[in-house]
N, C-alpha and C positions, 0 to 999 in steps of 0.2 A: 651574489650568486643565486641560485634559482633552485628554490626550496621544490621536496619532491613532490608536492602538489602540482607545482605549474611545470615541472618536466613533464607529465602526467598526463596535462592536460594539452601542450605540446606536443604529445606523442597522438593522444588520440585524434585530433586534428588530422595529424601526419595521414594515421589511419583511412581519414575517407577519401583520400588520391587513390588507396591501393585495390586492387580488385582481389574477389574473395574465389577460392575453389571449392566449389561444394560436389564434385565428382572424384572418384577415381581415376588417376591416369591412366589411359590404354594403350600410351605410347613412351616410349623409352624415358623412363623418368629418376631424378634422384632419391635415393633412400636414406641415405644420409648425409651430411658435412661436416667441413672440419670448422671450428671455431678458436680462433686463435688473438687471445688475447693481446690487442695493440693498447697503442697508450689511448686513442679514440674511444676503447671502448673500457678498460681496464678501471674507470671510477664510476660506469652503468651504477645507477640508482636498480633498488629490487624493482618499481616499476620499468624500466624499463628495459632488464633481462625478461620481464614476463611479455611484454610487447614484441619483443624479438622470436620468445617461442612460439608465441600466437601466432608470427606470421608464417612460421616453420612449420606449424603442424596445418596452417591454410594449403600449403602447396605440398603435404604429403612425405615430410620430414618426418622420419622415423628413429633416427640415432643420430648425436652429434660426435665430433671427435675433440675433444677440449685441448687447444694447447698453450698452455701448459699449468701446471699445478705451484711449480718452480719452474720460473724463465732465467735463465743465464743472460750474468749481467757482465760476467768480465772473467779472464783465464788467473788470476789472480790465486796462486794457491798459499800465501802467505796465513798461518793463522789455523791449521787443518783444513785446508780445503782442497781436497786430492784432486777434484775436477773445478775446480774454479768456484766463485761467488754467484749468487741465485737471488733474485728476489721472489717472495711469494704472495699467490693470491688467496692465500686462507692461512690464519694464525697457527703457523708451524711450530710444533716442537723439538726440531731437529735442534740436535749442536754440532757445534759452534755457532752462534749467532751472527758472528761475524760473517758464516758463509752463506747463510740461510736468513736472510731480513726481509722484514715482513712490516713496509712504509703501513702504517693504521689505514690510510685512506685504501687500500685494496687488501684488508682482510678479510672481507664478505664477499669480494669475488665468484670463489667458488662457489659459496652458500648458494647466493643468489642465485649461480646460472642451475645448480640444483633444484633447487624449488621451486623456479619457472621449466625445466624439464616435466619435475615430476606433476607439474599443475596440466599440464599437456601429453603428457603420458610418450615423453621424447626420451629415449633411453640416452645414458650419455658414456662413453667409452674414454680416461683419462688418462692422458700424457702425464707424470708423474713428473720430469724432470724434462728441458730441454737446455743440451750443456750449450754453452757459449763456444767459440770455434777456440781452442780446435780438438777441443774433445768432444764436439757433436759429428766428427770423422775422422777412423781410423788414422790416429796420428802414429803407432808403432804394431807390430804384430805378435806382442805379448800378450798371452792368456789377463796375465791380472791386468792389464788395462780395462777388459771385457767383466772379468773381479768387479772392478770398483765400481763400474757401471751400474752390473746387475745389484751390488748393494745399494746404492742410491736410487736406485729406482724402486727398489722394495720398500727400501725405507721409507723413501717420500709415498710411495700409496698404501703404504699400512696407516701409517700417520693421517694421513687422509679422509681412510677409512675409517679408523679408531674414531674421528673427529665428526665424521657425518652418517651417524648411525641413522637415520631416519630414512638416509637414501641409497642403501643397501640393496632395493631392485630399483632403482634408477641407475646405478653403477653397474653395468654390464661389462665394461672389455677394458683389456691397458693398452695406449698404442704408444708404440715402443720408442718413438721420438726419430732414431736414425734414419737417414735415406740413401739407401743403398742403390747403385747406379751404375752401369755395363763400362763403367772407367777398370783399367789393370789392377789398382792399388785396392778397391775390392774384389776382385774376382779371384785375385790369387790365393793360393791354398790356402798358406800362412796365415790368411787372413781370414777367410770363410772358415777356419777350422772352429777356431775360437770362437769367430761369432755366434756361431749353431751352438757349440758346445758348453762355452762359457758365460754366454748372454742368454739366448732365446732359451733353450735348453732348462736352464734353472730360473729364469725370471721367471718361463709360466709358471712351474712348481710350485715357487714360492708364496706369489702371488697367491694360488688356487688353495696350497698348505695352510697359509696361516690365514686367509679370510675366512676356510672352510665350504666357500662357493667355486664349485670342480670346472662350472660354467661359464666363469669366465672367461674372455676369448682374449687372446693374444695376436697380437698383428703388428703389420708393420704397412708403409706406404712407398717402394722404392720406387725411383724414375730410371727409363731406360732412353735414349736419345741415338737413334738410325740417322740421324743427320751427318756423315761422313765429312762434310764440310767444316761443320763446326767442332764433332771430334772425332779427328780419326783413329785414333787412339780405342776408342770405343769397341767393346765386343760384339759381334751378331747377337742376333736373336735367339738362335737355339743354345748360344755357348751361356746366354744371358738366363736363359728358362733353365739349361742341368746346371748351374748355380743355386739356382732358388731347389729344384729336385733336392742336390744335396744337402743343402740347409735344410729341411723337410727331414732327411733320413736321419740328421745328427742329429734334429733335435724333433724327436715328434710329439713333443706338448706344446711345441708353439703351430697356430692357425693359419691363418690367412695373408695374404697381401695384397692390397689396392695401387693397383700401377697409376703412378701419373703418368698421362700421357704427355707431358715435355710439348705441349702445344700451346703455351702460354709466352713464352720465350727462348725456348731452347731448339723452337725450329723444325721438332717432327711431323712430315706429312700425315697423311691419313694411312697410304700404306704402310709407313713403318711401324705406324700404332696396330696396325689390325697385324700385319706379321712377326710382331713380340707378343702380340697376346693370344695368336694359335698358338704359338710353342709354349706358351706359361700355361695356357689353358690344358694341354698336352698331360706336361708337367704334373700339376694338380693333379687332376683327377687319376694318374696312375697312383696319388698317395693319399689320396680322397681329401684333397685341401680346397678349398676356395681361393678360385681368383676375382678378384672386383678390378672397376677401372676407377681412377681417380681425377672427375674430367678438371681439368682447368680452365675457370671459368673468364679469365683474365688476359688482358694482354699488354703489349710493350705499349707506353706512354711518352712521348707521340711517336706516333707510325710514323714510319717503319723503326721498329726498334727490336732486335732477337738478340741472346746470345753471341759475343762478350759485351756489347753494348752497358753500359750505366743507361741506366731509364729508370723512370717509374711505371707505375701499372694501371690499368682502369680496366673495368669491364670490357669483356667483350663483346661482338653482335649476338644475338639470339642467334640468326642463322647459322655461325660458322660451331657454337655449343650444341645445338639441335645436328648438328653433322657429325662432330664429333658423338654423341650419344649413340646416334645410329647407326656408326659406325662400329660402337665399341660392344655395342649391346648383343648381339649373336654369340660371342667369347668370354662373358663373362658371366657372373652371381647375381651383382648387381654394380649400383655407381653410387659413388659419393663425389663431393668435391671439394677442390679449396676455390674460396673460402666465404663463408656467409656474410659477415661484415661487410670487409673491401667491395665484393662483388654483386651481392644480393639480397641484402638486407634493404627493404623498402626506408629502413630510414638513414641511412648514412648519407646518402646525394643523392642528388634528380641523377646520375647515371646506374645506380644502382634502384632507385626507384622504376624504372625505366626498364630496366633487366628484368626486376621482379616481375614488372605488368606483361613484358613480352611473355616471359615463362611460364606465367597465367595460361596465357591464350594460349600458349606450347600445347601444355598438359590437358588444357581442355578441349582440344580439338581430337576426332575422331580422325 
């Protein structure tokens, strides 16, 4: 195995393929991403989490979105485990240990993308919990579902927090794990009541109570899908934005939401992206909220491949991301995306190296 010297040196290598920005972007550009722990990247040597944010703060990376702190590993409730079994990437002290284990080789995880955050001065916003299915969607429309949610999530980012005092202003936001989407089974009351009320509502509290930082920002990242073919089931636009309104008015300590725009596999044009996110935008700003978009940078593996297909994924063209952006950019805050690894991370594959270097030339073009 390959001691972290010559990963090190591996990586710098890698290094002189990629092209550097030493500009500002003047054109619709990302501010943040999401980072989402796979097994690919989940044993990163600390060199090369700092490799990764050097190449993040080259192209104008400002905040990542970490998922997750605890990843769901199985619906498993045997033992105390109200939402199932977790593995984690920093030496938790929750119990039962049976729910909450923590394999030695990714107890530094978090440390690490910390540290290379704060060496680049990349704020990072932490998914606390992401449940295994099917408690990462509305499986009944009881309040204490929503309960045990919002304890677990407190408890995993207090624990977190207690545990990485050094990165206290590195640690800016919690983002909330769920993905809320214009399907019936969220939209209905029953379900939106709770959610506001019993989730969003006192996670941010909490959060904000016991770290004593009021600053914290709470968010979430729902996807909406106008593609009628693939579900018709699906609500409009406007019915989809007084959703998010009312979530807003139950619960107004929670922030923001970054729309995916469902154009990685789920089929949505470019119209139906720009006519959910007039009416979100709408929405917002009556309750002085932020709306962001959340481009997806990704697509179906091999083309042609959308929703309900089984595929895998690969980056997608520059061109049809650069369309996307500019499309989405008039309506919103700003953009983030999934996901930095799979997609554009200059060291995972010549396709993702390749993304990087177009992105480059994106951003630094007038």
């Amino acid at each position: 195995m390959m001691n972290e010297q010559w990963i090190s040196m591996f990586f710098l290598l890698l290094c002189v393929s990629t092209k550097v920005v030493l500009t500002t972007p003047t054109v619709p550009s990302l501010k943040g991403i999401f980072l989402s722990l796979y097994s690919i990247d989940e044993k990163y040597t600390s060199v090369q989490w700092e490799m990764e944010f050097e190449a993040m703060s080259k192209v104008g990376i400002e905040f990542v979105g970490v998922r997750a702190a605890l990843q769901g590993t199985s619906s498993e409730t045997a033992g105390g485990c109200p939402l199932g079994r977790y593995k984690a990437m920093y030496p938790t002290t929750l119990k039962p240990a049976i729910c909450y284990q923590n394999d030695m080789s990714l107890k530094n995880s978090l440390l690490y993308i910390l540290s290379a955050a704060k060496k680049f001065d990349i704020k990072v916003h932490v998914t606390p919990a992401m449940p295994h299915t099917p408690f990462a969607w509305p499986h009944s429309p009881y309040p204490q579902d929503y309960d045990s949610l919002t304890t677990l999530q407190t408890d995993v980012f207090m624990d977190a927090w207690n545990q990485f005092p050094a990165y206290h202003d590195t640690i800016v936001g919690v983002y909330t794990a769920l993905e809320e989407w214009n399907g019936v089974n969220w939209m209905e009351e029953n379900n939106s009541i709770p959610l506001a009320r019993n989730y969003y509502e006192p996670l941010s509290q909490n959060v904000r109570n016991q770290t004593g930082v009021h600053a914290l920002q709470v968010w979430a990242s729902p996807y909406f899908v106008g593609n009628k073919t693939l579900h018709p089931t699906g609500l409009n636009a406007s019915s989809y934005a007084n959703f998010w309104l009312n979530i807003w008015k139950r619960a107004p300590s929670f922030d923001w939401i970054a729309l995916q725009d469902s154009m990685g596999w789920q089929g949505n044009n470019f119209e139906e992206v720009k006519e959910v996110l007039i009416e979100l935008e709408k929405a917002g700003h009556s309750v002085n909220r932020q709306v962001w978009s959340n481009v997806e940078l990704f697509e179906g593996d091999p083309l042609p491949c959308v929703y309900p297909k089984k595929c895998g994924r690969q980056p997608a063209s520059i061109h049809r991301i650069i369309k996307q952006l500019k499309n989405e950019h008039p309506y919103v805050k700003g953009h983030i995306a999934w996901e930095w690894i799979s997609c554009l991370s200059p060291f995972t594959n010549n396709d993702t190296l390749r993304l990087f270097n177009e992105y480059v030339d994106y951003i630094e073009s007038k």
